[in-house]
SESEZA-315623 format. One record per residue: residue in three letters; y, x, z of N, C-alpha, C in turn; residue number from 1. Coordinates in Angstrom, 3 decimals. Example, Ala and Ser with C-alpha at 12.3 -4.5 7.8 and 13.67 -1.06 7.14 Angstrom:
<"ALA", <-5.690, 13.190, 7.800>, <-4.500, 12.300, 7.800>, <-3.300, 13.200, 7.800>, 1>
<"SER", <-2.250, 12.850, 7.080>, <-1.060, 13.670, 7.140>, <0.030, 12.900, 7.870>, 2>
//
This chain:
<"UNK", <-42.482, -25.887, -15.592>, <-41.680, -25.030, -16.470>, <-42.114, -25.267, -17.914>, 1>
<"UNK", <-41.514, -25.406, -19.017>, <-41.564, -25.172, -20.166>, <-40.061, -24.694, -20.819>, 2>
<"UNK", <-40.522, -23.296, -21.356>, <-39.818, -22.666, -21.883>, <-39.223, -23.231, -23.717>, 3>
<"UNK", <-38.601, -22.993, -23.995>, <-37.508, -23.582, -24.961>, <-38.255, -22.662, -26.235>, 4>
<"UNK", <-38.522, -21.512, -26.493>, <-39.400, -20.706, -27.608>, <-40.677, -20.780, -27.682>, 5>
<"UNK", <-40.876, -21.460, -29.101>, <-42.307, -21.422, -29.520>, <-42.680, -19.639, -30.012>, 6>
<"UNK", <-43.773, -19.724, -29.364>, <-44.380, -18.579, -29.857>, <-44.624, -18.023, -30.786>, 7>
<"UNK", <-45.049, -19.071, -31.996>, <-44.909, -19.142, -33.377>, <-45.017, -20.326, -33.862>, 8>
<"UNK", <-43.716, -20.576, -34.476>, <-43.431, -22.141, -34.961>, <-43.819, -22.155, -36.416>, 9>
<"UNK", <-44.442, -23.355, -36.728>, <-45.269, -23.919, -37.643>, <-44.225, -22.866, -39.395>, 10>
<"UNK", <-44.963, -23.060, -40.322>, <-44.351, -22.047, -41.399>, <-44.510, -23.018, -42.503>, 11>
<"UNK", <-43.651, -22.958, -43.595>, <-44.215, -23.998, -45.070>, <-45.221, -23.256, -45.480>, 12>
<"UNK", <-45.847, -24.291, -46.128>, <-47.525, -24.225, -46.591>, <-46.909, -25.061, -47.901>, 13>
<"UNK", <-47.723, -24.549, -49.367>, <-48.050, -24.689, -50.327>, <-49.166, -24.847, -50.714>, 14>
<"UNK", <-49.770, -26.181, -51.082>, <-51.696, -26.048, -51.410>, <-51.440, -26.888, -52.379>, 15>
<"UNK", <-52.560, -27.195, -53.319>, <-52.583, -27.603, -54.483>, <-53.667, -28.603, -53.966>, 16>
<"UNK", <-52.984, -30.117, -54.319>, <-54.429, -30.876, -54.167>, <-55.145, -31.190, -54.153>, 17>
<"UNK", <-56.003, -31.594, -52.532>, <-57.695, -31.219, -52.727>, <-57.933, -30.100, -52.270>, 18>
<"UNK", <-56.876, -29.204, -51.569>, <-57.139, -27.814, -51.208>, <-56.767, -28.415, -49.605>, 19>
<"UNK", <-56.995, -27.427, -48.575>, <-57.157, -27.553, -47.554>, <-56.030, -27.017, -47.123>, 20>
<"UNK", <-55.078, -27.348, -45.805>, <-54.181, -26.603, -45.600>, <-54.537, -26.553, -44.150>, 21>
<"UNK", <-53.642, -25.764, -43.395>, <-53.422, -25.425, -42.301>, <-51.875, -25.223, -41.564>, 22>
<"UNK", <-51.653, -25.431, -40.798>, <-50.345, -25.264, -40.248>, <-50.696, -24.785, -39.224>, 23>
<"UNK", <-49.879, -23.916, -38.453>, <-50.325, -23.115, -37.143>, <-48.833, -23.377, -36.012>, 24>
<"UNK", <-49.282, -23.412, -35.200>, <-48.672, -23.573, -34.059>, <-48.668, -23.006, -32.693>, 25>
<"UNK", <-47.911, -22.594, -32.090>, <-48.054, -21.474, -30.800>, <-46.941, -22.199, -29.803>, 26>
<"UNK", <-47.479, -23.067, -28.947>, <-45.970, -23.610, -28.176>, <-45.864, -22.602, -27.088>, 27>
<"UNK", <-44.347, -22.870, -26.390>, <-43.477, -22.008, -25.539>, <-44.708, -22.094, -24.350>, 28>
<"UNK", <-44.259, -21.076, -23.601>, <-45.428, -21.064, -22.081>, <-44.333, -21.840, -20.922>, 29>
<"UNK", <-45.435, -22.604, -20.578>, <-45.075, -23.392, -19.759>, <-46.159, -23.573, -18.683>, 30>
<"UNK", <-46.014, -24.252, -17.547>, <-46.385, -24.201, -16.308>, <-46.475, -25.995, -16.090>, 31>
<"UNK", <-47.866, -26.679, -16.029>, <-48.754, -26.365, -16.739>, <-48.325, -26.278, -17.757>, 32>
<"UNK", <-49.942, -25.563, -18.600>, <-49.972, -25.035, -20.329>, <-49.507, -26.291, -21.232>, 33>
<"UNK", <-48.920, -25.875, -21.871>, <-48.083, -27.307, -22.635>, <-49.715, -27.796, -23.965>, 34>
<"UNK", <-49.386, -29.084, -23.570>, <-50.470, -29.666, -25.500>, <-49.448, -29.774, -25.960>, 35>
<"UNK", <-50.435, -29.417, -27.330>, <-49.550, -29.689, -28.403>, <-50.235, -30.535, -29.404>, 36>
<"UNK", <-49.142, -31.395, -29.889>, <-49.483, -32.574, -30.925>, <-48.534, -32.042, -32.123>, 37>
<"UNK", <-48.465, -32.888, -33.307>, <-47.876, -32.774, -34.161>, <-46.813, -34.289, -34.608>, 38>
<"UNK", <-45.899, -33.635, -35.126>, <-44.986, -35.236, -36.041>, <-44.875, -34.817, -37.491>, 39>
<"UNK", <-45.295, -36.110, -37.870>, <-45.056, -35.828, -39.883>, <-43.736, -37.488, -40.345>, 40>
<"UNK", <-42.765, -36.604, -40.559>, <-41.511, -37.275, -41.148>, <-40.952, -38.192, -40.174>, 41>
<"UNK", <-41.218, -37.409, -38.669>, <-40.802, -37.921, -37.363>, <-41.750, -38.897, -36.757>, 42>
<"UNK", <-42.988, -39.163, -37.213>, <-43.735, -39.964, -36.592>, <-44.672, -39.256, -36.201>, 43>
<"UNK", <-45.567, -39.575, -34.737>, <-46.575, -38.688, -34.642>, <-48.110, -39.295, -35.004>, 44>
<"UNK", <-48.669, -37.980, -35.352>, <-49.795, -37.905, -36.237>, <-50.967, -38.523, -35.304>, 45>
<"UNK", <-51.494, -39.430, -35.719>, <-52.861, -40.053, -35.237>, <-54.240, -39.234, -35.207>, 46>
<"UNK", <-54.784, -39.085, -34.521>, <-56.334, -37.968, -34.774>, <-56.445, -39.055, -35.351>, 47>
<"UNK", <-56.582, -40.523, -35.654>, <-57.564, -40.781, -36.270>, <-58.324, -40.563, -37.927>, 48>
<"UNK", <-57.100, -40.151, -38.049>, <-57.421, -39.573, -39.808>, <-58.176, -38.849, -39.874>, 49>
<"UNK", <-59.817, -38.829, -39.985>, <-60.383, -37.945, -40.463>, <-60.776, -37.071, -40.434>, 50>
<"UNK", <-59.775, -36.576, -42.003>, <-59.129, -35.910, -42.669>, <-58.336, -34.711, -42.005>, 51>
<"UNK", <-58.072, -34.996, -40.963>, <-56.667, -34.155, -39.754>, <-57.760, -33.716, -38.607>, 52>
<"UNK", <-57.392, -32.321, -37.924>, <-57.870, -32.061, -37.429>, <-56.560, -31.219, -36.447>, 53>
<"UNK", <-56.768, -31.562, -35.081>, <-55.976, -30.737, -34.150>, <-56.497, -29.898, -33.372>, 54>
<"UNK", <-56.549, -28.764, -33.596>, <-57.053, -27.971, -32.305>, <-56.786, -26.528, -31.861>, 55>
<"UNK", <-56.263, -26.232, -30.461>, <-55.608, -25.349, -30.140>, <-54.464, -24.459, -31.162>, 56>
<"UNK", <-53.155, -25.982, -31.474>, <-52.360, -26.177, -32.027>, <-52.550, -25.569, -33.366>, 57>
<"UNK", <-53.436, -25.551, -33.987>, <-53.495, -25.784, -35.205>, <-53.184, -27.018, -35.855>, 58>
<"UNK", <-52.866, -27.363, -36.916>, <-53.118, -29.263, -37.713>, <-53.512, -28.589, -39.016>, 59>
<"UNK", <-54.927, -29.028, -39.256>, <-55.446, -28.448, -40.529>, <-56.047, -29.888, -41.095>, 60>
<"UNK", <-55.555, -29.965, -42.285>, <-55.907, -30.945, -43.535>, <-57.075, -30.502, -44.091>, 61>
<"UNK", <-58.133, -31.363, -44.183>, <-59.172, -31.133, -44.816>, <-59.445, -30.596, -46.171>, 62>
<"UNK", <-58.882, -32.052, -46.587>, <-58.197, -31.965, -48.441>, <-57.162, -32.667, -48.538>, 63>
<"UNK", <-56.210, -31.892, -48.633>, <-54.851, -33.054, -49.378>, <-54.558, -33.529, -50.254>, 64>
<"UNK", <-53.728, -34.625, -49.638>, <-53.317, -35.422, -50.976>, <-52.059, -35.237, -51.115>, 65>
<"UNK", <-51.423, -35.961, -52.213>, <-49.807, -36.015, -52.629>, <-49.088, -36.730, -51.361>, 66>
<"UNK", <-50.222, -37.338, -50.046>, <-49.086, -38.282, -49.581>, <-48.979, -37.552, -48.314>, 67>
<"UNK", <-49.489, -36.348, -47.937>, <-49.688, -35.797, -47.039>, <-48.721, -34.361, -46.665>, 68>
<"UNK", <-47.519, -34.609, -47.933>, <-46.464, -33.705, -48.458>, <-45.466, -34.105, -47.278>, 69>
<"UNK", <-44.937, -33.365, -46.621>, <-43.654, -34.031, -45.837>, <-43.403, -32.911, -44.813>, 70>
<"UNK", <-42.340, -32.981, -43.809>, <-41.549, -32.428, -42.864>, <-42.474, -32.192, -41.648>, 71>
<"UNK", <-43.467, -31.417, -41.098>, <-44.113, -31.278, -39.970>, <-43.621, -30.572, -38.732>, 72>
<"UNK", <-43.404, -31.226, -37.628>, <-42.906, -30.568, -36.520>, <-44.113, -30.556, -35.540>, 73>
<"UNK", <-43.971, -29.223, -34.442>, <-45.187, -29.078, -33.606>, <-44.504, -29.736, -32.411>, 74>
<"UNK", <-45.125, -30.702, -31.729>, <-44.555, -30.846, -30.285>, <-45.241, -30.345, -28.601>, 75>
<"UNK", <-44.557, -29.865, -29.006>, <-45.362, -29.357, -26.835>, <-45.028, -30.090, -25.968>, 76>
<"UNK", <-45.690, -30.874, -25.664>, <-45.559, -31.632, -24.106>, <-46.316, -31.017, -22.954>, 77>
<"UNK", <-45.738, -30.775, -21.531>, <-46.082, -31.297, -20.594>, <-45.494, -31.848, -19.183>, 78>
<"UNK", <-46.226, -32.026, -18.074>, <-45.163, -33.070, -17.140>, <-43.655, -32.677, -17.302>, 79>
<"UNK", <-43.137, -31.161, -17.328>, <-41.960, -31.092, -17.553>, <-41.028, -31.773, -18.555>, 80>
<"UNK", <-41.598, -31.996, -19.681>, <-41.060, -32.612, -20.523>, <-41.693, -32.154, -22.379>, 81>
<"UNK", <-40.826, -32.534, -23.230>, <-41.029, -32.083, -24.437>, <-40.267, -31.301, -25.243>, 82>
<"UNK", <-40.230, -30.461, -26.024>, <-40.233, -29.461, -27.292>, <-40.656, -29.726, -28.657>, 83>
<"UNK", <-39.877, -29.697, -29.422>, <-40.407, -29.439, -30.752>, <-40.067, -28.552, -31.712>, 84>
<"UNK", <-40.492, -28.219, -32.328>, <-40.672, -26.652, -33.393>, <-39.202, -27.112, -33.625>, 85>
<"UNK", <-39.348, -25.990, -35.038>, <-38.180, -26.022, -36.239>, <-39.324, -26.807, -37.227>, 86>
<"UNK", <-38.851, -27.498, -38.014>, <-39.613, -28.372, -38.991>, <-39.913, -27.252, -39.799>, 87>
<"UNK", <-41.396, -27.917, -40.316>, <-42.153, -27.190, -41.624>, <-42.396, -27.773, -42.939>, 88>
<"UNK", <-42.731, -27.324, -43.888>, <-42.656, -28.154, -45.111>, <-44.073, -28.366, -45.822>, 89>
<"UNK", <-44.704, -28.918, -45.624>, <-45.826, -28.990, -46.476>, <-45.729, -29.638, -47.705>, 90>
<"UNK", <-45.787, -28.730, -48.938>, <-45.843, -29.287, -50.114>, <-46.770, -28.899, -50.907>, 91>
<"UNK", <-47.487, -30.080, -51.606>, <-48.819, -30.207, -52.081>, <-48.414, -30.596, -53.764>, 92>
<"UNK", <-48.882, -30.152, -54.563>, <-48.533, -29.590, -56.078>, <-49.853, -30.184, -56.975>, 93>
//
């Protein structure tokens, strides 16, 4: 089962660069518990940055930069299939 409503879908964030952001994420309940990953401008986000940190659907930016500004969607996967938020806006000033 995975249900179609996120619990709380990701929100625009405003940080000034070099400031840390956070995006929050709550995916739909599903059977099993859905992971959740993230997509930035439809591609999905690599842990390997760093900089990025995923955990228990959070995606928190360390320090941002100007290039780290863009369209963030939360995705919930599991065996049932996938979900993704309503897009969020992170814009960095």
């Amino acid at each position: 089962v995975l249900r179609d409503d996120f619990r709380q879908p990701p929100g625009d964030v405003v940080v000034a660069a070099g400031e840390p952001a956070v995006l929050e994420c709550v995916p739909p309940r599903g059977h099993p518990e859905p992971s959740v990953s993230w997509k930035k401008n439809g591609v999905r986000i690599s842990d390997k940055d760093e900089r990025l940190t995923i955990r228990g659907g959070k995606l928190m930016v360390a320090s941002t930069h100007k290039s780290d500004a863009g369209i963030y969607v939360c995705v919930a996967t599991n065996v049932v299939g996938e979900r993704d938020s309503e897009p969020a806006e992170l814009v960095v000033f």
